[in-house]
C-alpha positions as a LaTeX table, in Angstrom:
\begin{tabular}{lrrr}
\hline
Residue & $x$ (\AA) & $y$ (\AA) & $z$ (\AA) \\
\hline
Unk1 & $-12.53$ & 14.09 & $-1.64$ \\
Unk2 & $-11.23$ & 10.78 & $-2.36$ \\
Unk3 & $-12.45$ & 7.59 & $-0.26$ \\
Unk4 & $-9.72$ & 5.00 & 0.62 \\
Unk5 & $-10.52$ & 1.41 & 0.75 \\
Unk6 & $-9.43$ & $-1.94$ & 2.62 \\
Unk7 & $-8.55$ & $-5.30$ & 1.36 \\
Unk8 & $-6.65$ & $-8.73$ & 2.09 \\
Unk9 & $-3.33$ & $-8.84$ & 1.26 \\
Unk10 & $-2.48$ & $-11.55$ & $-2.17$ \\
Unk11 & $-6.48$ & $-10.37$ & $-3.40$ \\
Unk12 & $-6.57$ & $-8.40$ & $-6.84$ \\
Unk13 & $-6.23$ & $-4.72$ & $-5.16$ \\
Unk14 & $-9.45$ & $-2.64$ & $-5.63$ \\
Unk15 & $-10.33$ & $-0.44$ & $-8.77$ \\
Unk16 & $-9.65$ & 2.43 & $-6.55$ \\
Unk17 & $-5.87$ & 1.25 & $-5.85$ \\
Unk18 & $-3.45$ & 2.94 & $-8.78$ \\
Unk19 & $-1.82$ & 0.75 & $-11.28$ \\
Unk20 & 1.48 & 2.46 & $-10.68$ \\
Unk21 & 1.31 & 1.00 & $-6.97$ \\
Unk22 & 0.00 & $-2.61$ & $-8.01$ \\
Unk23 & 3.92 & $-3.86$ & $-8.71$ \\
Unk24 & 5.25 & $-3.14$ & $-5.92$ \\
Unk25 & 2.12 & $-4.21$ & $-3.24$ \\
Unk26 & 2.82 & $-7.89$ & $-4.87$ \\
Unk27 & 6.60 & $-7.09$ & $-4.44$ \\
Unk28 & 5.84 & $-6.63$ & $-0.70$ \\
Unk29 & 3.50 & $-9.28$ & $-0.39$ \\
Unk30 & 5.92 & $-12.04$ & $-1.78$ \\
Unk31 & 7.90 & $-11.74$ & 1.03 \\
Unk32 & 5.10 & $-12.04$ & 3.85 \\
Unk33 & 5.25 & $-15.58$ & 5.50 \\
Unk34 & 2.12 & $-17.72$ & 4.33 \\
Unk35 & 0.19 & $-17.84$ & 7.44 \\
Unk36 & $-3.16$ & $-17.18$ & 8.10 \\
Unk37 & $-4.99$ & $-14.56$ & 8.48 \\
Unk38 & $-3.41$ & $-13.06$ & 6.03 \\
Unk39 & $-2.78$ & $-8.94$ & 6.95 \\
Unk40 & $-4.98$ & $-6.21$ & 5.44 \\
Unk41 & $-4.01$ & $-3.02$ & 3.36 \\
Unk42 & $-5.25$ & 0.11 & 4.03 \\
Unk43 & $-5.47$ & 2.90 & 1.03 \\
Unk44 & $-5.80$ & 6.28 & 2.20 \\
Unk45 & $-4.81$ & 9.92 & 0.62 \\
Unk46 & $-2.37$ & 12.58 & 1.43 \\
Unk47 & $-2.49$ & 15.39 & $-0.56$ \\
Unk48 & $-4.40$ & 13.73 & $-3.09$ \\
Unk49 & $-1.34$ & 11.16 & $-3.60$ \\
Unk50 & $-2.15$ & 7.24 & $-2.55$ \\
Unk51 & $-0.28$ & 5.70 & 0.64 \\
Unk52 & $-1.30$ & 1.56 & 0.76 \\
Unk53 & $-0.26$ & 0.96 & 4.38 \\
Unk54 & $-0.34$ & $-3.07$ & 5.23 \\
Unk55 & $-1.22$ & $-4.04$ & 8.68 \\
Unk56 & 2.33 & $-4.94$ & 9.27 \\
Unk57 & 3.17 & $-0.89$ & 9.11 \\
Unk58 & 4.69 & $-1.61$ & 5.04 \\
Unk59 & 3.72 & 1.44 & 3.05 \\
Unk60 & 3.65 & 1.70 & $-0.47$ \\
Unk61 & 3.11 & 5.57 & $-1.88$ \\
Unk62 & 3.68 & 7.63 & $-4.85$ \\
Unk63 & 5.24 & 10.81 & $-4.80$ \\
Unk64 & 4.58 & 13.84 & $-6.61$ \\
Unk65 & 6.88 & 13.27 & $-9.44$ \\
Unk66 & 5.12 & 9.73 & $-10.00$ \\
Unk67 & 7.88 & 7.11 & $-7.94$ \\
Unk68 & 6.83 & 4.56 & $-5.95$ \\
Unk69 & 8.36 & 4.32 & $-2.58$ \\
Unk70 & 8.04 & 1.94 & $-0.03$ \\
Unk71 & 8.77 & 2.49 & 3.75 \\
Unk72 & 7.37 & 1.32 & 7.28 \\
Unk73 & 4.95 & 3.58 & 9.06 \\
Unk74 & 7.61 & 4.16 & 11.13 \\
Unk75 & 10.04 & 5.88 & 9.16 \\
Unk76 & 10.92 & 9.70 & 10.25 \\
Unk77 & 9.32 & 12.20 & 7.80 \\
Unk78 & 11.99 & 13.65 & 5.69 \\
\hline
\end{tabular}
């Protein structure tokens, strides 16, 4: 089993964050307005694949074949 983790938006992502997501997070969070509080990813695990949810509803995952996708918590499951 693999523990997820939470942290601040523009902070160094935690150890247990994947490099291959790291480029795109700081994608995403160069376009969040600078206000304060700043919002709060969540990393969680779906079938052993990482899914970095902001608390905006931004996702960030990796597929199976290693891309990095981003959507909105929202999106319809294809």
């Amino acid at each position: 089993m693999r523990l997820g983790t939470r942290w601040t938006a523009g902070t160094v992502p935690p150890a247990a964050v994947p490099a291959a997501l790291h480029a795109q997070l700081a994608a995403v969070e160069a376009l969040l307005p600078g206000e304060s509080p700043r919002p709060s990813w969540t990393l969680t695990f779906l079938e052993g694949r990482p899914i970095a949810e902001l608390d905006t509803g931004v996702t960030v995952s990796l597929t199976a074949s290693g891309d990095v996708i981003v959507g909105h918590a929202d999106d319809p499951l294809s």
